[in-house]
N, C-alpha and C positions, 0 to 999 in steps of 0.2 A: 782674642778679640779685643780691639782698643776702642773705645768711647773715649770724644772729646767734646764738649761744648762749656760755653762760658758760664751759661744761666741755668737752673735748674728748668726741669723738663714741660711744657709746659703747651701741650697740644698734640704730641706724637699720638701717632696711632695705640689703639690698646695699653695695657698697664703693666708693670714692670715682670707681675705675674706671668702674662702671653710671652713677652719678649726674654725670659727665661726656660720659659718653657718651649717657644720655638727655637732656642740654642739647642737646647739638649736634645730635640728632637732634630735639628740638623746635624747631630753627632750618633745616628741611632738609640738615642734612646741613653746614652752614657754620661752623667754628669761629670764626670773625672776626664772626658776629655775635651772638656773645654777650660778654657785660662782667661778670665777678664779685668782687663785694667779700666775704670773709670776715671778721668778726669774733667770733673767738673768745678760749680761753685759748693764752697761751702757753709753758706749764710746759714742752714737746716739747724748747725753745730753749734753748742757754747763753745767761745775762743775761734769763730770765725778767722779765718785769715783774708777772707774777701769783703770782711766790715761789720757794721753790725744785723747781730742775728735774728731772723724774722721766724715765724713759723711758718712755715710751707710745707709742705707734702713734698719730698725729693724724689721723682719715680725712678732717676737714675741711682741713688743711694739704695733704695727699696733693691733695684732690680743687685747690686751690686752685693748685699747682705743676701741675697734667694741662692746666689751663684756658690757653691761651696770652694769653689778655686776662685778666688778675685781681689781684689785691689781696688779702694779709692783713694784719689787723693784729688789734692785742692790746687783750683786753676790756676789760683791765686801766689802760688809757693814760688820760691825765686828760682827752682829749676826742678825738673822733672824727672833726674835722674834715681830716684831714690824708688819713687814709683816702678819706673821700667826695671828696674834692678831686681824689686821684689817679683815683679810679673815673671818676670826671667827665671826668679830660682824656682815659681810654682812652675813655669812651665817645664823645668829639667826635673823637678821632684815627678811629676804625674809623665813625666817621657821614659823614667825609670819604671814606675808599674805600670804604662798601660800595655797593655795584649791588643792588637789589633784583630776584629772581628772578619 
């Protein structure tokens, strides 16, 4: 699953909590087989790369820390390949153990 938005979250339905728990539940029940790459802002973070940092509530960060397979990175970064790259190795490491049900 890839998440992209520019700004932190900031009206979607429900809380990072539902939207992890409704993945895992669209994989029966299996945390391991899902793979989530987030790319959003990272103003949440000391050393922002998208400016200076605010306190906010990041529900995409939240939901991205719940996901035990996942990736965030910052929208902000001059390219995104480093991102997909890591998304890529979680997803051939968890294609190596999963068992299909």
């Amino acid at each position: 699953m890839v998440a992209i938005q520019d700004t932190y979250d900031e009206g979607s339905n429900g809380t990072a909590e539902d939207w992890a728990a409704a993945l895992v539940q669209a994989k029966g029940g299996d945390a391991d087989a899902v793979v989530l790459l987030v790319i959003s802002t990272d103003i949440d973070m000391a050393g922002s790369l998208c400016g200076p940092t605010i306190g906010v509530e990041h529900e995409l960060r939240t939901w991205t820390e719940l996901m035990p397979h996942s990736v965030f990175g910052s929208i902000c970064a001059e390219g995104y390949s480093d991102y997909f790259a890591d998304a890529a190795a979680k997803i051939t490491e968890q294609c190596e153990v999963f068992a299909p049900q």
